[in-house]
ROSE-4610 file (N, C-alpha, C; in Angstrom, 1 decimal, always signed):
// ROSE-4610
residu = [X/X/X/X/X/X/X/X/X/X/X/X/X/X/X/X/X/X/X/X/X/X/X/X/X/X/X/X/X/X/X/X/X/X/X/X/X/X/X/X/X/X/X/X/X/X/X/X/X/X/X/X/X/X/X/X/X/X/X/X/X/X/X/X/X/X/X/X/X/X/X/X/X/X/X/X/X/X/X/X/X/X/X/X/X/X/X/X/X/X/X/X/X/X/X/X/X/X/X/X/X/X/X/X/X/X/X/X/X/X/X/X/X/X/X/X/X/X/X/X/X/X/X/X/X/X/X/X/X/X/X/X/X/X/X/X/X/X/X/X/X/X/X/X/X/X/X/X/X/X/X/X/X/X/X/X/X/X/X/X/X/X/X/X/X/X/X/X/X/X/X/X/X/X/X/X/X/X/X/X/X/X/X/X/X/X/X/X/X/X/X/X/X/X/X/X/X/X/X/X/X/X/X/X/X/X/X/X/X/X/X/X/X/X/X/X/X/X/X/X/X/X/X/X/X/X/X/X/X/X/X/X/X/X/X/X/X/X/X/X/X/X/X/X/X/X/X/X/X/X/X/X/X/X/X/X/X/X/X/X/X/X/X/X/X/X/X/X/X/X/X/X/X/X/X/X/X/X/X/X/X/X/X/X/X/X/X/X/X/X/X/X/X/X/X/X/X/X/X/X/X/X/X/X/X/X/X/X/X/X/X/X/X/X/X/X/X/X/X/X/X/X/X/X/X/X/X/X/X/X/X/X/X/X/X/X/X/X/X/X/X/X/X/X/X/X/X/X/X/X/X/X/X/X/X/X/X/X/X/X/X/X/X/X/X/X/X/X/X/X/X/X/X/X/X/X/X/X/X/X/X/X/X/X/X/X/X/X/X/X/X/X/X/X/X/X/X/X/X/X/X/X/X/X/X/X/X/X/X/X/X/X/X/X/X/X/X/X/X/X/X/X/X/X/X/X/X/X/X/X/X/X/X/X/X/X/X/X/X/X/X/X/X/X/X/X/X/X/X/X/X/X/X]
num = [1/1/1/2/2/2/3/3/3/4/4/4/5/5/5/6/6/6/7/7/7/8/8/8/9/9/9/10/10/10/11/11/11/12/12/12/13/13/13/14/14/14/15/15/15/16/16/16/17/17/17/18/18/18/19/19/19/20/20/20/21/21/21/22/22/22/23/23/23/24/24/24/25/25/25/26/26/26/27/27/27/28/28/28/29/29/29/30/30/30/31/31/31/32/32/32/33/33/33/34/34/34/35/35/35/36/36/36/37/37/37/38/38/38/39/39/39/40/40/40/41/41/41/42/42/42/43/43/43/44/44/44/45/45/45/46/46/46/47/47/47/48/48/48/49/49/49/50/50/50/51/51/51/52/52/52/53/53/53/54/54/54/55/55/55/56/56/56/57/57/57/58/58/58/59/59/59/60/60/60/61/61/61/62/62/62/63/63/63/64/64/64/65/65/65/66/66/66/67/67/67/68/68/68/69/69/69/70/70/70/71/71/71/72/72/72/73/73/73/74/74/74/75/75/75/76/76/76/77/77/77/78/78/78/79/79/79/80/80/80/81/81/81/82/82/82/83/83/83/84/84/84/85/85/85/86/86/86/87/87/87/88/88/88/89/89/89/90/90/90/91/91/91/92/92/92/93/93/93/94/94/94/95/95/95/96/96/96/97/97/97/98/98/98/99/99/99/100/100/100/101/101/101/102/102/102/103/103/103/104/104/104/105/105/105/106/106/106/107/107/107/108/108/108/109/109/109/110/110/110/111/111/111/112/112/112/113/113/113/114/114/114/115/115/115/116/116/116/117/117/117/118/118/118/119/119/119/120/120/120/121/121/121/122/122/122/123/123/123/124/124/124/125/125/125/126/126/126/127/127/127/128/128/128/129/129/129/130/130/130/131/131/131/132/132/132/133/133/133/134/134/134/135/135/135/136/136/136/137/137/137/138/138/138/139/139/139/140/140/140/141/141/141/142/142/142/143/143/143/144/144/144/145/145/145/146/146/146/147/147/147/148/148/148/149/149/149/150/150/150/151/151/151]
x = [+0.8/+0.0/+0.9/+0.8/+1.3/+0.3/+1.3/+0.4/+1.1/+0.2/+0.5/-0.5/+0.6/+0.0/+0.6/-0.5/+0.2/-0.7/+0.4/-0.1/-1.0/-2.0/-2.5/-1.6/-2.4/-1.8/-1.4/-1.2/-0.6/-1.9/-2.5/-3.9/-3.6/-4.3/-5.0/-5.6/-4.8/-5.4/-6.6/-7.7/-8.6/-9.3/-9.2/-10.5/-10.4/-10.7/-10.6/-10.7/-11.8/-12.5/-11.2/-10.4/-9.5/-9.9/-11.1/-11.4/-12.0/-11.8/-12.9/-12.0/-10.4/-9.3/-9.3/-9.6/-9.2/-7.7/-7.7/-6.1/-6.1/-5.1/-4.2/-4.3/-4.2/-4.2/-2.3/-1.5/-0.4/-0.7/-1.8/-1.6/-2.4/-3.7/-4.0/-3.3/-2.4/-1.2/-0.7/+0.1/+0.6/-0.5/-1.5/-2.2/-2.6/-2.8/-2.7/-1.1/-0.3/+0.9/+1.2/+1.1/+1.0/+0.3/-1.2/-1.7/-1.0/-0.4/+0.1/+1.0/+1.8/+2.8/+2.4/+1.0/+0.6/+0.5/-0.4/-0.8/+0.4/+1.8/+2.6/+3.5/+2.9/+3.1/+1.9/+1.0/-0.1/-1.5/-2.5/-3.7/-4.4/-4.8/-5.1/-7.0/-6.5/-8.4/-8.8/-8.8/-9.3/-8.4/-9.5/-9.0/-9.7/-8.3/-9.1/-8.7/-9.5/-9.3/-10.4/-9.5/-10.1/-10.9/-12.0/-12.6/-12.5/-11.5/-11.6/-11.2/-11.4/-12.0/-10.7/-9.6/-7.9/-7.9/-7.8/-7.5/-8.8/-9.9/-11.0/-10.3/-10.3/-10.0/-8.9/-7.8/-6.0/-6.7/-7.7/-8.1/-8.9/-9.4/-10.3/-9.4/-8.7/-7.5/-6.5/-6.1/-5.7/-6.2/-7.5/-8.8/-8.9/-8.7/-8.8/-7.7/-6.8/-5.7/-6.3/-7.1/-7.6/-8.6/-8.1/-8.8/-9.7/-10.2/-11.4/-12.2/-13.3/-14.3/-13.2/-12.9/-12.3/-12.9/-13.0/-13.8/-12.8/-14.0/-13.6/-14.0/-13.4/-14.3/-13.3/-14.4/-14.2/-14.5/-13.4/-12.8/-12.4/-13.4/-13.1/-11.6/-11.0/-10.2/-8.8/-9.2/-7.9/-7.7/-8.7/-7.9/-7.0/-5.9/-4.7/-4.7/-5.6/-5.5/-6.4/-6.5/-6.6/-5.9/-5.8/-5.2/-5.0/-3.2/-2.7/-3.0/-3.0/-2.7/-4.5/-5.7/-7.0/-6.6/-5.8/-5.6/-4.6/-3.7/-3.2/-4.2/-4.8/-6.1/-6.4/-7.1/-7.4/-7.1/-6.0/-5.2/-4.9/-4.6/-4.4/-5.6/-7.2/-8.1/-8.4/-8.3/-8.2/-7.3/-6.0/-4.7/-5.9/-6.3/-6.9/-7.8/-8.5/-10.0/-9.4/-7.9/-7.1/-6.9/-7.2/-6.4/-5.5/-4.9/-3.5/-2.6/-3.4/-2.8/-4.0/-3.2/-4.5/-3.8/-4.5/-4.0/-4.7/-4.0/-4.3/-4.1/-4.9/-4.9/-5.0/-4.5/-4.7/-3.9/-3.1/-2.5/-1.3/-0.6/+0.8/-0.6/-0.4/+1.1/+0.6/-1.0/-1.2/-0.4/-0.1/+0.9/+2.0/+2.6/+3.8/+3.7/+2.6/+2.3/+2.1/+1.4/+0.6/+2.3/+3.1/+4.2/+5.5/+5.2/+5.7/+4.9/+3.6/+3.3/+3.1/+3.2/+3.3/+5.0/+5.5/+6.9/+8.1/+8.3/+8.8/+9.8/+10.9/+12.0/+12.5/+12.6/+13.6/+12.6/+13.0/+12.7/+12.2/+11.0/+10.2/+10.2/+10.2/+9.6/+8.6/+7.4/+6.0/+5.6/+6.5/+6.1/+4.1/+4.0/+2.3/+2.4/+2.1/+1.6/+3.0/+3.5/+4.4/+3.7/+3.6/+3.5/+4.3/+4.4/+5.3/+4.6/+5.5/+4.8/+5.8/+4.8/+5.6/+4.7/+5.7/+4.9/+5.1/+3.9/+3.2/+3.5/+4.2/+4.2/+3.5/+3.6/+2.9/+3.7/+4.6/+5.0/+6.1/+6.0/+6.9/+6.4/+6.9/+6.4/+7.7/+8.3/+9.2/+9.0/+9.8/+9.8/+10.1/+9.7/+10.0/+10.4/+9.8/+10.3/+9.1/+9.5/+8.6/+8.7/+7.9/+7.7/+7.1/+8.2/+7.8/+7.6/+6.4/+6.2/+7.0/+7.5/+8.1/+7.4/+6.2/+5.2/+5.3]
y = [-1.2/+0.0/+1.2/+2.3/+3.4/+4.5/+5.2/+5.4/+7.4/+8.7/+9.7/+10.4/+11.3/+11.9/+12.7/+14.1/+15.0/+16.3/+17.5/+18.6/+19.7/+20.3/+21.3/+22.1/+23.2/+24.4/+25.3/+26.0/+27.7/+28.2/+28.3/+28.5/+29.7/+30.8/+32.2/+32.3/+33.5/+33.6/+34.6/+34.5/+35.7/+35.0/+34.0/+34.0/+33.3/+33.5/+33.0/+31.6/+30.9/+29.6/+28.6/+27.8/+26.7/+26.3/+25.5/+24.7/+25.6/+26.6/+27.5/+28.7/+28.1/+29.0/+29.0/+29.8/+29.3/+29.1/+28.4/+28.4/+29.7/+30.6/+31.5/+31.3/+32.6/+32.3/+31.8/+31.6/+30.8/+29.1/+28.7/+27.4/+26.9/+27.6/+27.3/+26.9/+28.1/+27.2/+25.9/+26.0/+24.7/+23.8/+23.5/+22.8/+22.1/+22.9/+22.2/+21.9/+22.4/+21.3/+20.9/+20.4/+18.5/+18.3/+18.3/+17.8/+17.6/+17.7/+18.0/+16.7/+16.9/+16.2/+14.8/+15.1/+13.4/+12.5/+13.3/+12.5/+11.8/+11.9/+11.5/+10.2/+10.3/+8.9/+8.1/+8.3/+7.4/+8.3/+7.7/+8.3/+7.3/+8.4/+7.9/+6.8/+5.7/+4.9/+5.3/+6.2/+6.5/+7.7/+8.4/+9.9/+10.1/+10.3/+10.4/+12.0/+12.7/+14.3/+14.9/+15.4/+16.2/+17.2/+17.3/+18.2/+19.7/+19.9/+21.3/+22.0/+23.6/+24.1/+24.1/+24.2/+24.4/+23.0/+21.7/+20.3/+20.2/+20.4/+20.2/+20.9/+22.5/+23.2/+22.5/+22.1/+21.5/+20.9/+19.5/+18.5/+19.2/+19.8/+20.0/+21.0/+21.5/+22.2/+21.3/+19.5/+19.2/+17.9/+17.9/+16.9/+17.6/+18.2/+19.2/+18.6/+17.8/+17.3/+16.0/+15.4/+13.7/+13.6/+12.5/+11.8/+11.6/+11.0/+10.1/+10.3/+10.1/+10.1/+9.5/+9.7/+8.8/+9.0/+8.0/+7.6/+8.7/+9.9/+10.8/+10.5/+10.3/+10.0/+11.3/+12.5/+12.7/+12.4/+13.0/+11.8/+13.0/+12.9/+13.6/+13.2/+12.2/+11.7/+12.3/+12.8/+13.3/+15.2/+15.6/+17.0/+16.8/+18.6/+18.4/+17.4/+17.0/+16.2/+14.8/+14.3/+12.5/+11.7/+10.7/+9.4/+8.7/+8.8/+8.2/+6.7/+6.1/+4.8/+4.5/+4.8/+4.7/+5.0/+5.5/+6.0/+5.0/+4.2/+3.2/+1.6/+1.4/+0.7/+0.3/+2.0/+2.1/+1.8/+2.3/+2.1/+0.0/-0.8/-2.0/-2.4/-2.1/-2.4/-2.1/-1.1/-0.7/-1.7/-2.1/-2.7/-3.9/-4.3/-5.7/-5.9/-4.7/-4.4/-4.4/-4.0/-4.1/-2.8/-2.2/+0.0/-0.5/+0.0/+0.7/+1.7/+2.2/+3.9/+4.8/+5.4/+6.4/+7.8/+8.9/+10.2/+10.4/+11.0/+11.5/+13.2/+14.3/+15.1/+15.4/+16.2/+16.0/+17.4/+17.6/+18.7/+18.5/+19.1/+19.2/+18.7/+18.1/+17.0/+15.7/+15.8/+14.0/+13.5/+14.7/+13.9/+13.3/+14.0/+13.5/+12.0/+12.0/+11.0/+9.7/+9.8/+8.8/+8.3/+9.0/+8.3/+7.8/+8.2/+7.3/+6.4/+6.3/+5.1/+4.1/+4.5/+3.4/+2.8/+3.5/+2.8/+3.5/+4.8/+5.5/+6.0/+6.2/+6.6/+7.6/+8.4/+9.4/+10.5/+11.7/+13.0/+13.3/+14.6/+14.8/+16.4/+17.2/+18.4/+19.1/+18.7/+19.0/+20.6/+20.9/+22.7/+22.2/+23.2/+23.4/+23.2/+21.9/+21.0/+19.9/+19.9/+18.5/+17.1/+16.6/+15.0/+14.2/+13.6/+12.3/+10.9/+10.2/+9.1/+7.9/+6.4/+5.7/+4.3/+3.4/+1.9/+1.3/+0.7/+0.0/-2.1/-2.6/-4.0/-4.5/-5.8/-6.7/-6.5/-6.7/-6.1/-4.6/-4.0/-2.7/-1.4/-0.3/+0.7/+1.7/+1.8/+2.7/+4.2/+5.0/+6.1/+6.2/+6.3/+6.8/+7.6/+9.0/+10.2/+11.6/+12.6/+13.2/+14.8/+15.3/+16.4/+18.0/+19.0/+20.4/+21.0/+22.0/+22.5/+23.9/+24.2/+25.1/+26.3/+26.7/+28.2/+27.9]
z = [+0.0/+0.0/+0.0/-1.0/-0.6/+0.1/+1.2/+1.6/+1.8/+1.4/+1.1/+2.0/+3.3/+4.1/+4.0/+4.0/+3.7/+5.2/+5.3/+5.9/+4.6/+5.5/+4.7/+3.8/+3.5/+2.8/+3.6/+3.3/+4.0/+4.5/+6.2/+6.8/+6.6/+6.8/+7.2/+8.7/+9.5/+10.4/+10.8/+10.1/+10.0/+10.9/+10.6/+12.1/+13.4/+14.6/+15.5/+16.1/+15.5/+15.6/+14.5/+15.1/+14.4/+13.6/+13.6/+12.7/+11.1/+11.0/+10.6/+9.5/+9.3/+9.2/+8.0/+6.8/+5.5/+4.6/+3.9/+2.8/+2.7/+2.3/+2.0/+0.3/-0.7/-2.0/-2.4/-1.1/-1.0/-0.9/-0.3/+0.7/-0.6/-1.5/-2.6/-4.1/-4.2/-5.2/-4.4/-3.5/-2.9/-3.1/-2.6/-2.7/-4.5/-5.3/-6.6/-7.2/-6.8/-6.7/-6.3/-5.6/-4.6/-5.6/-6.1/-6.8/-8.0/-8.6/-10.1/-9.9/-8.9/-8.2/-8.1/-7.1/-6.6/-8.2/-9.2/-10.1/-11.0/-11.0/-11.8/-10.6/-9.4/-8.7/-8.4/-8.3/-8.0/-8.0/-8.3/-8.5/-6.9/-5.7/-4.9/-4.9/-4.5/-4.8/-3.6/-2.3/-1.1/-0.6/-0.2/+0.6/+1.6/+3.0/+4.0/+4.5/+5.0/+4.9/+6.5/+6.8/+8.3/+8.1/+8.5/+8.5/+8.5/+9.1/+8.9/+7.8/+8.1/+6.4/+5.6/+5.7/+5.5/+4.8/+5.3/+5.3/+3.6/+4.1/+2.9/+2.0/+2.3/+0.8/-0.3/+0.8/+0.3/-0.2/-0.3/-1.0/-2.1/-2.2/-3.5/-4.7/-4.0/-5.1/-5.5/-4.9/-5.5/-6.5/-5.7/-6.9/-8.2/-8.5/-9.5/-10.7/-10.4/-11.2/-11.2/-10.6/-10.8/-12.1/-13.0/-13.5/-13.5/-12.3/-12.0/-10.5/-10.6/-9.5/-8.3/-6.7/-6.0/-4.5/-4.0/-2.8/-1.6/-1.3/+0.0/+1.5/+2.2/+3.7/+4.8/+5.2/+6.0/+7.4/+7.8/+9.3/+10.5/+11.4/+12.6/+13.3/+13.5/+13.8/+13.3/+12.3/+11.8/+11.7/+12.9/+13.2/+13.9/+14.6/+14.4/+16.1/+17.0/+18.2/+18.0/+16.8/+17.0/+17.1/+17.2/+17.2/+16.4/+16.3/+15.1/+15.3/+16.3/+16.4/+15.6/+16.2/+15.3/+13.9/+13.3/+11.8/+11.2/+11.9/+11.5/+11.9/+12.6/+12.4/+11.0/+11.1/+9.7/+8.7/+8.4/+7.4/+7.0/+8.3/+7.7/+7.6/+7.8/+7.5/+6.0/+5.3/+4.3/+2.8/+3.9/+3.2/+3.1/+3.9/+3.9/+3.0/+2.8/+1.5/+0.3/+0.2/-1.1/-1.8/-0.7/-1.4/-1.3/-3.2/-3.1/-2.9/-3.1/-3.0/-2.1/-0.8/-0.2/+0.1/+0.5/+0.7/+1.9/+2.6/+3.6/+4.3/+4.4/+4.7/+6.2/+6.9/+8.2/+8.7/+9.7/+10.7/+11.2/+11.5/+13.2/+13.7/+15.2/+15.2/+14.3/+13.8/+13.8/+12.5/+11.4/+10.3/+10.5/+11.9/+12.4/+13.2/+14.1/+14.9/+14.1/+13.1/+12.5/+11.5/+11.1/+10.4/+11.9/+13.1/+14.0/+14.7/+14.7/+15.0/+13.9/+12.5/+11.5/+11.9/+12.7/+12.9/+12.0/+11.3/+10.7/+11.3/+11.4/+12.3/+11.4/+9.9/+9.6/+10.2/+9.8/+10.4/+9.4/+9.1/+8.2/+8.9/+8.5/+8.6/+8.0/+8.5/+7.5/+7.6/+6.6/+6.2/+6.0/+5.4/+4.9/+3.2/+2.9/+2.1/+2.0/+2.9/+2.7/+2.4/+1.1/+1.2/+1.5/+2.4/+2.6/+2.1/+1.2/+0.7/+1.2/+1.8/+2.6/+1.8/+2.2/+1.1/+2.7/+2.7/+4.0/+3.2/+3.6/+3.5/+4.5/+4.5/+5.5/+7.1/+6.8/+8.6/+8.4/+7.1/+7.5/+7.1/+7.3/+6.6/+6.0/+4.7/+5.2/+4.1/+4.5/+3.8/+2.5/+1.2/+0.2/-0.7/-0.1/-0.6/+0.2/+0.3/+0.7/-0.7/-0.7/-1.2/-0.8/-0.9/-0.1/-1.4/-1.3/-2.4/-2.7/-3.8/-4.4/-4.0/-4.0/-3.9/-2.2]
């Protein structure tokens, strides 16, 4: 399974309420490059994406480069205080349904959390739209390459 988690875009602090913060017309270009990006490694068959409005927007600026219709499930779980270990659950439940390829949208800290409790040991510094893409085997997970956007 490959598996592509990434941090939002570049947020805006205009408004007080967190969950509620929009992309920046910065975190917007970033966001369609990841996308541009993602599509020349894998076309994700599942997207899991946090609710909040930053995390949604990043996804739909970089849907915009997909092919094809792709299965979205927003996931409370994945603002920036869920539990990675429930997201890795997930994820070998998924491995077991036969996704190969998924993306994941999310925040500081749980982008970070969720690639140490997949068992990830290099260091990742997730600017705003870092993808890190990691291939999930039967007992390992390791790093593959990660990507910081140019804008």
């Amino acid at each position: 399974m490959n598996i592509f988690i990434m941090r939002h875009g570049e947020a805006s602090f205009t408004t007080f309420i967190d969950k509620d913060r929009p992309l920046t017309a910065r975190g917007e270009d970033q966001a369609s490059e990841q996308g541009s990006w993602l599509v020349k490694h894998a076309i994700p068959e599942q997207v899991l994406v946090s609710p909040y409005l930053r995390a949604q927007q990043t996804y739909q600026y970089m849907q915009q480069h997909f092919k094809k219709a792709i299965s979205v499930e927003t996931w409370e779980n994945l603002t920036p205080y869920g539990h990675a270990e429930l997201v890795v659950d997930y994820l070998d439940t998924l491995q077991q349904d036969g996704i190969k390829n998924i993306l994941i949208v999310s925040h500081l800290p749980l982008v970070d959390e969720i690639m140490r409790a997949l068992g990830v040991k290099e260091e990742v510094i997730f600017h705003p739209a870092t993808i890190v893409h990691l291939e999930k085997l039967a007992q390992s997970v390791k790093l593959v390459e990660y990507k910081v956007p140019v804008v």
